[in-house]
C-alpha positions as CSV (number, residue, x, y, z in Angstrom):
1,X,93.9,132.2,112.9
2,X,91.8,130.1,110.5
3,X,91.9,126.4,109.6
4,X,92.9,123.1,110.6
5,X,95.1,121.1,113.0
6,X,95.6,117.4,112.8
7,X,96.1,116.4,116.6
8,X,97.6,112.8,117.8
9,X,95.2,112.4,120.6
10,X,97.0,110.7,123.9
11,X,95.7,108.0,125.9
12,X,93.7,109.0,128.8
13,X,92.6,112.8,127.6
14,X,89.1,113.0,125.9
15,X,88.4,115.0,123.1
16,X,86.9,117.5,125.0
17,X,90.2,117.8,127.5
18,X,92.0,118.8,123.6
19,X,90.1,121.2,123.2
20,X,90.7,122.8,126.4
21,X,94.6,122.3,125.7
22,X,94.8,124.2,122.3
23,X,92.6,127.0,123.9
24,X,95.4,127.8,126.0
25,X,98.0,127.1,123.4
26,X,96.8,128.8,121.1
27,X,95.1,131.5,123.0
28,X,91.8,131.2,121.2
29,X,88.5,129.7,122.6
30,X,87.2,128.7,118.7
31,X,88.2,125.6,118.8
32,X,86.5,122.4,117.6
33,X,86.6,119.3,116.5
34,X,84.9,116.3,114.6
35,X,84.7,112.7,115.2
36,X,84.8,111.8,118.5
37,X,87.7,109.8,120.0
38,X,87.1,108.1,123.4
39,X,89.4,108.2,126.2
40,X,91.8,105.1,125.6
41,X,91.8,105.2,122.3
42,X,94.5,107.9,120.6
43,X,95.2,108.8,117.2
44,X,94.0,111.5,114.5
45,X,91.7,114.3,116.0
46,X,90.9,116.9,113.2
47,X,90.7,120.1,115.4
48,X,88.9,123.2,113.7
49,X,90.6,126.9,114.8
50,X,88.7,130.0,114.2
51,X,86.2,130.2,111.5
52,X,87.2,126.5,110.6
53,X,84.8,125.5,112.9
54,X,82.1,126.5,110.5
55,X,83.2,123.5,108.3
56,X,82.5,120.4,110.6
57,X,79.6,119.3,109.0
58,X,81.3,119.7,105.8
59,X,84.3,116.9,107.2
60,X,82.5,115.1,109.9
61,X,81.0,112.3,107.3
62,X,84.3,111.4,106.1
63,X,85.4,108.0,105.9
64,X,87.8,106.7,109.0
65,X,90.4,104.1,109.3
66,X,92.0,102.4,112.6
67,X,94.4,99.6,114.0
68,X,92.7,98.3,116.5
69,X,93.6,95.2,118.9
70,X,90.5,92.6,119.6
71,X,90.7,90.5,122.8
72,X,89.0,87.5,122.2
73,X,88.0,85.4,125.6
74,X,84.7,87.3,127.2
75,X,82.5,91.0,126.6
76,X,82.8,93.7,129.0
77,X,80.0,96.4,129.6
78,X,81.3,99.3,127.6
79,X,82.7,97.3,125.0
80,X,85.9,97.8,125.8
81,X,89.1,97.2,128.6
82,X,87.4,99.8,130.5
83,X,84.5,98.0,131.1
84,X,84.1,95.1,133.6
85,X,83.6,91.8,132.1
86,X,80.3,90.8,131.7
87,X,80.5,87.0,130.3
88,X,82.1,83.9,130.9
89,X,85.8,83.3,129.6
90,X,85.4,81.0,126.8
91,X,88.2,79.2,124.7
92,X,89.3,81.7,122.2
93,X,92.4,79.5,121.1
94,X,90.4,76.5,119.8
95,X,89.5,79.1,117.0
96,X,91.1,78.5,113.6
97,X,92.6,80.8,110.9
98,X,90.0,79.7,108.4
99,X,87.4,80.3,111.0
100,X,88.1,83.6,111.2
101,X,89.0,84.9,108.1
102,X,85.7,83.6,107.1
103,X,83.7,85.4,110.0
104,X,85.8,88.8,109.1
105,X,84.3,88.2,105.3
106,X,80.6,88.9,107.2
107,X,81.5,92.3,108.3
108,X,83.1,93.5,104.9
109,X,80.9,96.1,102.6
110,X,77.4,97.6,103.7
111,X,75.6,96.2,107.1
112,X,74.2,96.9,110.4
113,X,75.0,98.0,113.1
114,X,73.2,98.9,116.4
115,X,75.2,101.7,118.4
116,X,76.5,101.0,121.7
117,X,74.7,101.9,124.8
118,X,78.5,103.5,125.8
119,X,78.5,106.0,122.9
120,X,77.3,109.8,122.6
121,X,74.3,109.0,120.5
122,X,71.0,110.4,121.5
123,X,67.9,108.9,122.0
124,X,64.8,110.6,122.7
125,X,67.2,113.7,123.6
126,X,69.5,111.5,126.1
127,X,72.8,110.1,125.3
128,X,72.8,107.0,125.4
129,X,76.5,106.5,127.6
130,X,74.3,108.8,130.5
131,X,71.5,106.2,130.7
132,X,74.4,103.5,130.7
133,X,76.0,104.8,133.9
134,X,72.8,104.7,135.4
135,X,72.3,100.8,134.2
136,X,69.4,101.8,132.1
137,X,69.6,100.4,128.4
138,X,67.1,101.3,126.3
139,X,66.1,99.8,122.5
140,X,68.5,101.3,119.8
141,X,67.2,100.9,115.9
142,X,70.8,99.4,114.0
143,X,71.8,101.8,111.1
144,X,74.0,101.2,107.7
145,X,77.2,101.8,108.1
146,X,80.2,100.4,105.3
147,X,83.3,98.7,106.1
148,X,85.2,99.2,103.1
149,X,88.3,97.2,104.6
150,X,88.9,94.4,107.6
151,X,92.2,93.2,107.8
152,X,94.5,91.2,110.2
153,X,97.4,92.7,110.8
154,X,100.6,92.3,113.1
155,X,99.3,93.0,116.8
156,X,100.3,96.8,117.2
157,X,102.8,97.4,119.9
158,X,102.6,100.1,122.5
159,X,104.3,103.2,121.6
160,X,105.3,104.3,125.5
161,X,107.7,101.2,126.1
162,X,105.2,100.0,129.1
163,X,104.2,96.6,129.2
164,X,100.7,95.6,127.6
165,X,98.0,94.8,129.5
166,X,97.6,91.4,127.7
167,X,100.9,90.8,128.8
168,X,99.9,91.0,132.4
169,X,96.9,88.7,132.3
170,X,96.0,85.5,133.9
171,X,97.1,82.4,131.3
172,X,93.8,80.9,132.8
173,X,91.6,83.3,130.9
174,X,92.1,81.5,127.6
175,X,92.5,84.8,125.9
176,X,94.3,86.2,122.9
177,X,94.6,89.6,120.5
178,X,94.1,89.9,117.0
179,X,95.2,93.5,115.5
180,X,93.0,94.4,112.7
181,X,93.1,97.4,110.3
182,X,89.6,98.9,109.5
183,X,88.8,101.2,106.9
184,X,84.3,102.6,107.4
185,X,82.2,105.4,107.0
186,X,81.8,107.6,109.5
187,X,79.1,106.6,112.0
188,X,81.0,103.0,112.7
189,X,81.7,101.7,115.9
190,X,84.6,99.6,116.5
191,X,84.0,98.3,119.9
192,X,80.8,96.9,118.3
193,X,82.3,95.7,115.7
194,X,84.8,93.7,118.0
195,X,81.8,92.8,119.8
196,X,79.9,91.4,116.7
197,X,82.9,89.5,116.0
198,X,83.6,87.8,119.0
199,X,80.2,87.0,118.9
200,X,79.8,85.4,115.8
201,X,83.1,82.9,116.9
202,X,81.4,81.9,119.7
203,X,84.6,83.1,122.0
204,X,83.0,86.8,123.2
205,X,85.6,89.8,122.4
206,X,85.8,93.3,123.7
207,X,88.2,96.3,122.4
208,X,91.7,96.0,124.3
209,X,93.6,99.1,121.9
210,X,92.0,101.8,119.1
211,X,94.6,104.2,117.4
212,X,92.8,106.4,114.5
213,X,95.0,106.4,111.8
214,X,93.1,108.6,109.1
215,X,90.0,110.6,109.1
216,X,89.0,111.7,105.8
217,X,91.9,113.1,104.1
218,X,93.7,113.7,107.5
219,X,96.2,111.2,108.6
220,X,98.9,110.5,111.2
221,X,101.5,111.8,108.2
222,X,100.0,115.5,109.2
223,X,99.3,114.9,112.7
224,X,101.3,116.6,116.0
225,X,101.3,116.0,119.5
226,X,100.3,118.2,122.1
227,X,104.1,118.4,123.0
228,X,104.7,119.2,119.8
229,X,102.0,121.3,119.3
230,X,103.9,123.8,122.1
231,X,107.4,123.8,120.6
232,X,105.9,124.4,117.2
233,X,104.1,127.4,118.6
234,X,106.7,128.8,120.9
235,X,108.8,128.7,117.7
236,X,105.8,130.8,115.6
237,X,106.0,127.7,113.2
238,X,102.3,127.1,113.4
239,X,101.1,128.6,109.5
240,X,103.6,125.4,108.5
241,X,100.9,123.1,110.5
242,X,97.6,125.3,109.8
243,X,96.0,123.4,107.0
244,X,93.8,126.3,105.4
245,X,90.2,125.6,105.0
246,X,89.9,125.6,101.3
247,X,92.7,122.6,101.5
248,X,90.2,120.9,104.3
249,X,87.3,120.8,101.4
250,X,89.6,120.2,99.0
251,X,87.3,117.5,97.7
252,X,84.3,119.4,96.8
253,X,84.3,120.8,93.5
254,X,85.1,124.2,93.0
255,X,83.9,127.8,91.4
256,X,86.8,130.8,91.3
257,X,85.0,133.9,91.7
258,X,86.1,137.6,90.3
259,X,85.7,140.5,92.4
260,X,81.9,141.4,91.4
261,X,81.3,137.6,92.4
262,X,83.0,138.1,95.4
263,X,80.8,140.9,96.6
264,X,77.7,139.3,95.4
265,X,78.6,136.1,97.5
266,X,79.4,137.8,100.3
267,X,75.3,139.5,100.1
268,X,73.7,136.0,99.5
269,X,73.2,136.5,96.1
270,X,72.9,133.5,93.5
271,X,76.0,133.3,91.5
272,X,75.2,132.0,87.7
273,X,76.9,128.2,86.9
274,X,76.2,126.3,84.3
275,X,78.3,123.2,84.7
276,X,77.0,120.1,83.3
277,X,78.8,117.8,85.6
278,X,77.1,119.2,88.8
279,X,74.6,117.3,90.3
280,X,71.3,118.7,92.3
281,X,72.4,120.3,95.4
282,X,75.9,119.3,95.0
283,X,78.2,121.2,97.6
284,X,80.7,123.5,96.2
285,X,83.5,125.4,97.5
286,X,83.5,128.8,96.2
287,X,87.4,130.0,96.1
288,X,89.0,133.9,94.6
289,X,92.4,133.6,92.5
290,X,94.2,133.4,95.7
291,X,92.4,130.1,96.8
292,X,91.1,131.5,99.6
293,X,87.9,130.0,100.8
294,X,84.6,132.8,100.6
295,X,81.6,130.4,101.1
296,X,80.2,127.1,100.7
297,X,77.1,126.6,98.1
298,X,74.6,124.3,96.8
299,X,74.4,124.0,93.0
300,X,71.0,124.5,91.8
301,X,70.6,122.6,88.6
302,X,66.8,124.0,87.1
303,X,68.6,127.8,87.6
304,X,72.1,126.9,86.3
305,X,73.0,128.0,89.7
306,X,74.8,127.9,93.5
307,X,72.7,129.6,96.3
308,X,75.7,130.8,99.0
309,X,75.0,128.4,102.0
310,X,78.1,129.5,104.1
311,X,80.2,132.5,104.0
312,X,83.4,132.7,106.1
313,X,85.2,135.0,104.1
């Protein structure tokens, strides 16, 4: 059992908890993922079964997009409705339209970024959320990071039937929610980027909702629920759901191989390529006639070559 599983990660498990579910579903413990989803945020979780795992660093870097709800009015200390406010209310309806859209301009294309102290970053071999809980905050160096689209859209509306929580708050708090649609690189964090925004209105903001809607070339079209997940299994449905690993790299170039290449791949050897359009150390999926998925290489361009990196079959 070998590939990929698109998960629609619920409200209140972390990714760690999904994990542990598809272990017992699927009665394997090789089971990862990539790209981290907290707690009360739900949405596309790429889950890697068997020797998929192998491929996260080939999928982690992948671009992301989400609908996310920003509630303007005050910060919290995590960033998000989790957290416990940490600044005044202010007057988020005195903000205009024009206001706004021109603040949102800001944040579009390449900028910075400093990662939350609620996040599973490391410094000096700590993550940063452990020193959080302990109230220490320590100096974090912003990094580049892309937003390739920031959009207002139509506040999203819960999926359960239950009443939002912006529904149940205090009229006194002078807040109010913006749903946005955010395409970035991977690396982004939205409940800094609400942050930044709330900020730079002068009204404070924090994350109220985050639903992942695509990461990479994995979307909610391909996604199941756990639920789901169980009838699809009890059925023996699952190889309609396993997206095999040579679709997952689907966007690295490839090299079919013969049976001679095959073996030779398979003991490390350098396979001859001379292919103009390959750049230096440019990652390529190495398939046989069945598109099956042998290894991942690196093109070497001075030897007209690619150097096997990672063998799985």
């Amino acid at each position: 059992m070998d590939g990929i599983l698109v998960i629609d990660k619920p409200e209140d498990y972390t990714s760690h908890d999904v994990v542990a579910r598809l272990r017992g579903i699927l009665k394997t413990k090789r089971i990862g993922h990539t790209g981290t989803l907290d707690p009360f945020a739900t949405g596309v979780l790429v889950m890697l079964v068997g020797r998929a795992t192998r491929l996260a660093q080939f999928l982690d870097k992948d671009a992301k997009e989400y609908e996310a709800i920003l509630r303007f009015g005050f910060e919290t200390d995590t960033g998000d409705r989790t957290g416990s406010r940490k600044s005044q209310v202010s007057n988020s309806e005195s903000v205009s339209i024009d206001e706004l859209e021109n603040v949102l301009a800001e944040f579009r294309g390449e900028i910075e970024q400093t990662p939350p102290m609620y996040s599973a970053k490391k410094v000096a071999g700590k993550k940063l959320y452990e020193l959080a809980r302990k109230g220490i905050e320590v100096e974090r160096e912003p990094v580049k990071i892309t937003i390739y689209e920031l959009e207002t859209i139509e506040t999203p509306k819960r999926e359960d039937g239950k009443t939002s929580e912006k529904e149940n708050l205090d009229s006194r708090l002078e807040t109010c929610d913006l749903g946005i649609k955010v395409a970035c690189s991977a690396g982004t964090y939205i409940r800094t980027l609400a942050e930044d925004i709330g900020r730079k209105l002068g009204t404070g903001a924090h994350l109220a909702e985050l639903r992942r809607t695509r990461a990479g070339k994995f979307d909610l079209s391909k996604a199941v629920t756990i639920a789901e997940l169980e009838a699809i299994v009890r059925a023996e449905k699952l190889s309609d759901y396993l997206i095999s690993m040579n679709e997952a790299v689907s966007h690295l170039p490839q090299v079919v191989l013969n049976e001679e290449e095959i073996t030779d791949t398979r003991n490390g050897k350098k396979l001859r390529c001379d292919a103009d359009e390959m750049a230096e150390n440019q990652t390529v999926r190495m398939i046989d006639a069945a598109e099956n998925l042998i290894a991942i290489g690196f093109y070497k361009e001075a030897e007209k070559s690619i150097q096997p990196k990672l063998v799985l079959l």
